[in-house]
C-alpha positions as CSV (number, residue, x, y, z in Angstrom):
1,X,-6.8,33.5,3.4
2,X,-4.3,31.3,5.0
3,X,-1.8,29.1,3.6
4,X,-3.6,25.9,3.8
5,X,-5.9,27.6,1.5
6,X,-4.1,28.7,-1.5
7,X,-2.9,25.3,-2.0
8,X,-5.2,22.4,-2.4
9,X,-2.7,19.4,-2.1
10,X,-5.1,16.9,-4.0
11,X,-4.0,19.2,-7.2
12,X,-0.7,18.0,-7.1
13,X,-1.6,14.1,-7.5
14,X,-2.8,11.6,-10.0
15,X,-4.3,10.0,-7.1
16,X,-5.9,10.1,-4.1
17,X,-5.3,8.1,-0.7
18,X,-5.4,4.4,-1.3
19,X,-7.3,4.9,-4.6
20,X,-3.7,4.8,-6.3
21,X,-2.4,1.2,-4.7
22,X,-1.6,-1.3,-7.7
23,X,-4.2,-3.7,-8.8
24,X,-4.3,-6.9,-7.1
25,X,-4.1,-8.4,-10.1
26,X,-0.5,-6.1,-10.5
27,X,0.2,-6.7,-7.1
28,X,0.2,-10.7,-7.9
29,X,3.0,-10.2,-10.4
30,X,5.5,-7.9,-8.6
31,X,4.9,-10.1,-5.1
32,X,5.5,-13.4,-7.6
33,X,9.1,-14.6,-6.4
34,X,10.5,-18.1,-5.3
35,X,12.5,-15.8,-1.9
36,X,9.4,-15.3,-0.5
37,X,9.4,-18.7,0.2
38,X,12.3,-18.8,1.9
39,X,11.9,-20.0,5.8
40,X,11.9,-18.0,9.0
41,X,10.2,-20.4,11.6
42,X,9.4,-17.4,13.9
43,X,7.9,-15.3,10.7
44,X,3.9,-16.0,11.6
45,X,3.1,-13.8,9.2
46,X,4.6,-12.7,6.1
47,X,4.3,-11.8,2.3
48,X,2.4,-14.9,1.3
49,X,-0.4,-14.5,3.1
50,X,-1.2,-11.1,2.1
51,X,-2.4,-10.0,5.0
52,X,-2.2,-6.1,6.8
53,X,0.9,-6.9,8.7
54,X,4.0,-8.9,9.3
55,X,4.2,-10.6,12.7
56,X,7.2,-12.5,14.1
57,X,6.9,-14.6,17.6
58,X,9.6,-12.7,20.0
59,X,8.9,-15.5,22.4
60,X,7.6,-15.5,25.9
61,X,4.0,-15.5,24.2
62,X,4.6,-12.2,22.2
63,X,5.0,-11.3,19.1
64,X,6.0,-7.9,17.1
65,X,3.6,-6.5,14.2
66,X,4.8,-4.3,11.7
67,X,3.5,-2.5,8.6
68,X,3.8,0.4,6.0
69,X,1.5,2.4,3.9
70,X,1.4,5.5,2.5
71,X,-0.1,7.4,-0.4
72,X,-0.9,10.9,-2.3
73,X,-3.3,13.7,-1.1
74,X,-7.0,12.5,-0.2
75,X,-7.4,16.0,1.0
76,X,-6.6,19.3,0.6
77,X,-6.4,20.2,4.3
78,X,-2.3,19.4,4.8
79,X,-2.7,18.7,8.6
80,X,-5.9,16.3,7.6
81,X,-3.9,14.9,5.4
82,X,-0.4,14.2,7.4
83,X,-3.7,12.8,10.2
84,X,-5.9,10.2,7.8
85,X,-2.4,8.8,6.0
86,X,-1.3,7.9,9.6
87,X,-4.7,6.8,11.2
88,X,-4.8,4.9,7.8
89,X,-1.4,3.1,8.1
90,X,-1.8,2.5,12.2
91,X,-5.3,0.7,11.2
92,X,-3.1,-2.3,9.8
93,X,-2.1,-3.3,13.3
94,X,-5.5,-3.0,14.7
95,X,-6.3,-5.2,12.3
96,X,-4.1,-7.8,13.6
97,X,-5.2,-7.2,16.6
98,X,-2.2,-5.6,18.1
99,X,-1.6,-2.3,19.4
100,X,0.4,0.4,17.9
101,X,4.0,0.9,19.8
102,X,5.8,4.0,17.9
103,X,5.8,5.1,13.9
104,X,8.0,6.2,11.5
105,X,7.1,8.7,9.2
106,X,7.9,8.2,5.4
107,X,7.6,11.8,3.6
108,X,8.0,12.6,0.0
109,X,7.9,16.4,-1.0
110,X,7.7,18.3,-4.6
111,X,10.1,20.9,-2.5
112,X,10.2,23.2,-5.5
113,X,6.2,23.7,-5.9
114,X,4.6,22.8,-2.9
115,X,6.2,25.3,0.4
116,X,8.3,23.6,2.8
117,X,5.6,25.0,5.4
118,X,2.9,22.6,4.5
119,X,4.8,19.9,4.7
120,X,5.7,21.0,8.5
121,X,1.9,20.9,8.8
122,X,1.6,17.1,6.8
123,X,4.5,15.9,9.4
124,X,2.4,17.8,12.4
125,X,-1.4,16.3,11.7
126,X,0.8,12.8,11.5
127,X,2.1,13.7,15.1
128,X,-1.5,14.4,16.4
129,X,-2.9,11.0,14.8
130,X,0.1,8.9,16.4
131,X,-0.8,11.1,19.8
132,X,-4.4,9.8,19.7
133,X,-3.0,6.2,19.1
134,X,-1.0,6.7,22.0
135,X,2.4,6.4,20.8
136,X,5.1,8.7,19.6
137,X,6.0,9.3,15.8
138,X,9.6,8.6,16.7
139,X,11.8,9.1,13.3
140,X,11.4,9.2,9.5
141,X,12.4,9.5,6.0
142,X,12.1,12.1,3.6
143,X,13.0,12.6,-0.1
144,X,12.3,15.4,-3.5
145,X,9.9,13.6,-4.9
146,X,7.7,14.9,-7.9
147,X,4.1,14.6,-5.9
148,X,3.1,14.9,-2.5
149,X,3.5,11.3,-0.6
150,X,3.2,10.7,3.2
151,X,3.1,7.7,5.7
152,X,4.7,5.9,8.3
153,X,6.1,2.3,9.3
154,X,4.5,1.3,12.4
155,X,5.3,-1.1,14.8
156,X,2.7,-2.6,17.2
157,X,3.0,-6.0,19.7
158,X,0.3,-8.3,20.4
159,X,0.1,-11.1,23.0
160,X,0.6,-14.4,20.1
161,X,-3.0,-16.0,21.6
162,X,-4.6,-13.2,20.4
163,X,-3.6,-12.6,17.0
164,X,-6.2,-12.3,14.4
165,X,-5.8,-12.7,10.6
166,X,-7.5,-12.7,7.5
167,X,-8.0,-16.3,7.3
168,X,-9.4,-18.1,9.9
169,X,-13.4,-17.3,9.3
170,X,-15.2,-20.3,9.3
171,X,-18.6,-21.3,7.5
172,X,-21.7,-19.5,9.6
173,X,-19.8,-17.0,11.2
174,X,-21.0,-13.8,10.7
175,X,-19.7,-10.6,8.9
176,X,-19.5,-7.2,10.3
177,X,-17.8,-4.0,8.5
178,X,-17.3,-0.7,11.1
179,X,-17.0,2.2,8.4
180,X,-19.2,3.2,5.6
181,X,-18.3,2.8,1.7
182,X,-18.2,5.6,-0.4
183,X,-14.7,7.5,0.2
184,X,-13.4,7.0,-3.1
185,X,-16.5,8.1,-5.1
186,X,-16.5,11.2,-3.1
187,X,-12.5,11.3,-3.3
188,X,-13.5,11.8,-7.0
189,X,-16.2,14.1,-6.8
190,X,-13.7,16.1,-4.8
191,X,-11.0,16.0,-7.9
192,X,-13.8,16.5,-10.7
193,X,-14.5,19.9,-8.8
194,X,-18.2,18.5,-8.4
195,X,-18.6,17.8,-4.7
196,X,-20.7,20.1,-2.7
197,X,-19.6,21.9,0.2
198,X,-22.3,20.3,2.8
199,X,-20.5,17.1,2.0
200,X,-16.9,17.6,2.8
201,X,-17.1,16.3,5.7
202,X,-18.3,13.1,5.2
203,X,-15.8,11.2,4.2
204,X,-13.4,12.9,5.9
205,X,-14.8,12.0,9.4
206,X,-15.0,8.9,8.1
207,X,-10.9,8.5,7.8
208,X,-10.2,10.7,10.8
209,X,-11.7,7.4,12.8
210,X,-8.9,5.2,14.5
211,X,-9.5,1.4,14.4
212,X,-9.1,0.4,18.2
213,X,-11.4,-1.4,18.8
214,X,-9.2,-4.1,16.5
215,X,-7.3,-4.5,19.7
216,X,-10.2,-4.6,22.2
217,X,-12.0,-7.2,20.1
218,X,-8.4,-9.6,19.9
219,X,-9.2,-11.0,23.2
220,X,-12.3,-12.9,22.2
221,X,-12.3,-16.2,20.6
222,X,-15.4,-16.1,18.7
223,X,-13.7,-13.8,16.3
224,X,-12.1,-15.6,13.8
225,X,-10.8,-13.2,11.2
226,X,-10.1,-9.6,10.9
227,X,-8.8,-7.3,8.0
228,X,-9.3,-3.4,7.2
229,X,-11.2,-2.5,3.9
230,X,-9.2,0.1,1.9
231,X,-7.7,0.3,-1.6
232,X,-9.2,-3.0,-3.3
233,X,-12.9,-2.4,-1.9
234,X,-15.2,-4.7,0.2
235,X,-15.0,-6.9,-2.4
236,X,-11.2,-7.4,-2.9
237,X,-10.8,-7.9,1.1
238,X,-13.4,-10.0,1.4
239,X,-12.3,-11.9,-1.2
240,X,-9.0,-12.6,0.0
241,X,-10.7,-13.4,3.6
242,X,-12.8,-15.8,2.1
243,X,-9.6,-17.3,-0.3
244,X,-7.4,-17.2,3.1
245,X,-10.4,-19.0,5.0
246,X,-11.3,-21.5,2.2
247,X,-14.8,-20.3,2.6
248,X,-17.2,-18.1,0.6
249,X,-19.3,-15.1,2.0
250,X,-22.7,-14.1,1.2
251,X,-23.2,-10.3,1.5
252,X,-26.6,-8.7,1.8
253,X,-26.5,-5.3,0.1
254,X,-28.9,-3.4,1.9
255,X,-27.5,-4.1,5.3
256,X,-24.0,-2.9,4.1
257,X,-23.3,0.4,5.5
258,X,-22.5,3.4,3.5
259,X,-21.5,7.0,4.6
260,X,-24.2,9.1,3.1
261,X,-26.6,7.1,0.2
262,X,-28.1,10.2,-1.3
263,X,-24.7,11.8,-1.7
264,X,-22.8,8.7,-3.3
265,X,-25.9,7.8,-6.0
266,X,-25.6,11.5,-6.8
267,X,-22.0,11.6,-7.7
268,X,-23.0,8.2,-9.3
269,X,-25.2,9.8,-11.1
270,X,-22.8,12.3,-12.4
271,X,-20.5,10.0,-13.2
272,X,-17.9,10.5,-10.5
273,X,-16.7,6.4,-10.3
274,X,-12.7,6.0,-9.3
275,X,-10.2,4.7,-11.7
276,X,-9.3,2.3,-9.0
277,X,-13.2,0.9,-8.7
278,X,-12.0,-0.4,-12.2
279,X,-8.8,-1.6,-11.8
280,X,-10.2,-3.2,-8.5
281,X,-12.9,-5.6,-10.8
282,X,-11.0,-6.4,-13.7
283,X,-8.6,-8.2,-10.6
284,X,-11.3,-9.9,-9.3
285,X,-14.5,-8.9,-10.5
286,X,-14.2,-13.0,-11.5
287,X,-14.8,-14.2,-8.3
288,X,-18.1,-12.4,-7.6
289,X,-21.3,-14.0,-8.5
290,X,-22.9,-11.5,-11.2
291,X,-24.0,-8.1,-9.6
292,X,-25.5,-4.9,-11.1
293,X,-23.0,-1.9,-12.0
294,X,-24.5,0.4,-9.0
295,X,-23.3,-2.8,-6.4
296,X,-20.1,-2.8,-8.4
297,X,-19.4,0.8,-7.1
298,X,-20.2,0.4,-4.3
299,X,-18.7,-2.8,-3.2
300,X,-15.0,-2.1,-5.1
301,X,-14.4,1.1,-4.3
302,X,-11.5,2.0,-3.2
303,X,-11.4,3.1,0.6
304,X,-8.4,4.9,2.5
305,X,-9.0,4.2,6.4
306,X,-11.5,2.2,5.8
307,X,-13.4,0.3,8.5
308,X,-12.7,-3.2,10.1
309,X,-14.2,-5.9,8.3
310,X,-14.6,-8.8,11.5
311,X,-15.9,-12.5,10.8
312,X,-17.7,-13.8,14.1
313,X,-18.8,-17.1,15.3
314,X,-22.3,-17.8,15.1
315,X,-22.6,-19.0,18.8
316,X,-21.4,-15.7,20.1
317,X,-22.7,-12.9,17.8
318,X,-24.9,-11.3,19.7
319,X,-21.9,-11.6,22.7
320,X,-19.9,-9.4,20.2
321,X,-23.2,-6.9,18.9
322,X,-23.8,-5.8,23.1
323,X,-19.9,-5.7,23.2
324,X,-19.8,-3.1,20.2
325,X,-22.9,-1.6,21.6
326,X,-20.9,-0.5,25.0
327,X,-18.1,0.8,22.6
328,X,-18.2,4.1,20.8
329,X,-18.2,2.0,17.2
330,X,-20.6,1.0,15.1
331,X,-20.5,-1.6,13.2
332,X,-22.9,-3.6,11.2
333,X,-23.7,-7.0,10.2
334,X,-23.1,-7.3,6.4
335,X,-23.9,-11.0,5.9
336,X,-22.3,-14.4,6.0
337,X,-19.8,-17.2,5.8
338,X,-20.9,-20.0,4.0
339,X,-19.5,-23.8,2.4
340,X,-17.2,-22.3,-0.3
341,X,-18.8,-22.7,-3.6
342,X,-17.1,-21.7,-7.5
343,X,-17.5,-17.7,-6.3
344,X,-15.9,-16.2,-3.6
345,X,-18.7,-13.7,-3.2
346,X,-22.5,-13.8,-3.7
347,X,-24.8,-10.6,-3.0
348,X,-28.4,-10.3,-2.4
């Protein structure tokens, strides 16, 4: 037995991957301040829009992206681990459309009960993920810290033209979401000792995905808006595309992907639902149109490297479904934008 498994990192947290981001609703109060306000012409992007990233115009028709997230132990694996915190934090600036120039990891280690050594191996599956990207994991931070904690600061650059946001979806575009739902309910499984071994893998394939095509897809027009679905669920992102684009969406359920259906409704079954699923609705569970409880879990909970979640013009939809087609994604048509009405979300 090696050292990777004597330990199972996921122990050592009250969380798991994005599952333990604040509330929006939380969120709302700490981000409430008047210097956020404060001007920087060349800032195209910044805290009060609540998007994935920062941008600020460098001139000469470019523009710098940058981002930070990290979180506890989704896994137990430490080099998965140090691998879906990074591929989950470099997603950000996909999501923007950019593409990743160099990270910075951010470390925080319980060095008194978890071995030095699998932090090494956090630090080295975070080197691998930034390899695949493409660009270097070039510095970092590290502190004693009383549960496990990794991430990095990455910095991307995107041509300004090409810049995609939340906002920006207009009314008949259609939705598209590249990922499954379902990692947080099988996060939990894993933590309620409940999840069978034939499913490990699913949700951990699932995070180990990288986002490029966020930067392929930059270049066309006819996509209006972009954001990645993690901690606050479908729902929550979608929301705050729809608030951003002054528009509301109409999701169809049964088109909405999820990783493995008989696997989530029996952890359902059994009960395995993630704190932040609840924390998730009581923040916004008042701008969706009613919906049953098994939608509910499904829709809010919380992802960690979640898929893109891309708003497309009607004219040019099927343009973008052979585009996707030639690409090694999949990604599936979840619904629409329609005239914004008193909910921001409607399912069917």
């Amino acid at each position: 037995m090696g050292l990777s498994d004597k330990i199972k990192l996921t122990e050592f947290s009250h969380g798991a991957g994005c599952g333990c981001k604040i509330s929006p609703k939380v969120l709302d109060q700490i981000l409430k301040t008047e210097a956020a306000k404060i001007s920087f012409p060349n800032l195209l992007v910044g805290n009060l829009e609540r998007d994935d990233a920062a941008v600020m115009d460098i001139g000469n028709g470019q523009a710098i992206v940058s981002t930070t997230d990290f979180f506890m132990p989704i896994v137990d694996d430490p080099i998965e681990f140090g691998k879906i915190a990074s591929i989950n934090a470099i997603s950000d600036i996909y999501a923007m459309g950019a593409k990743p120039l160099m990270a910075i990891a951010i470390l925080g280690w319980p060095i008194n009960t978890i071995p030095v050594e699998h932090a090494n191996l956090v630090i080295e599956g975070g080197r691998a993920a930034c390899a695949d990207a493409g660009i270097p994991l070039a510095g970092g931070h590290s502190i004693d810290c009383p549960e496990p904690i990794f991430g990095l600061a990455v910095t991307g650059i995107i041509e300004t033209k090409n810049l995609k946001k939340n906002g920006g979806a207009q009314v008949g575009d259609h939705l598209y979401l590249s990922k499954g739902l379902g990692v947080g309910i099988l996060s939990t499984a894993q933590k309620k000792k409940m999840r069978l071994p034939e499913h490990d893998h699913i949700a951990t394939n699932s995070m180990l995905q990288l986002n490029k095509i966020g930067a392929d897809i930059a270049k066309f027009d006819y996509v209006h808006a972009v954001t990645d679905v993690t901690g606050f669920g479908l729902l929550g992102h979608l929301s705050e595309m729809c608030e951003a684009s002054n528009t509301t969406a109409e999701l169809v359920f049964d088109q909405v992907p999820i990783l493995d259906k008989a696997a989530i409704d029996y952890y359902l079954d059994k009960g395995a639902i993630p704190g932040g699923t609840n924390r998730n609705w009581a923040s916004y569970g008042h701008k969706i149109a009613e919906i049953s409880d098994y939608h509910k879990h499904i829709l809010a909970d919380p992802q960690t490297s979640g898929g893109l979640l891309v708003a497309v013009a009607d004219r040019e939809h099927k343009a973008f479904e052979e585009y996707v087609q030639s690409t090694e994604y999949n990604i599936a048509p979840i619904g629409r934008m329609i005239a914004k009405k008193d909910k921001m979300v409607y399912v069917k």
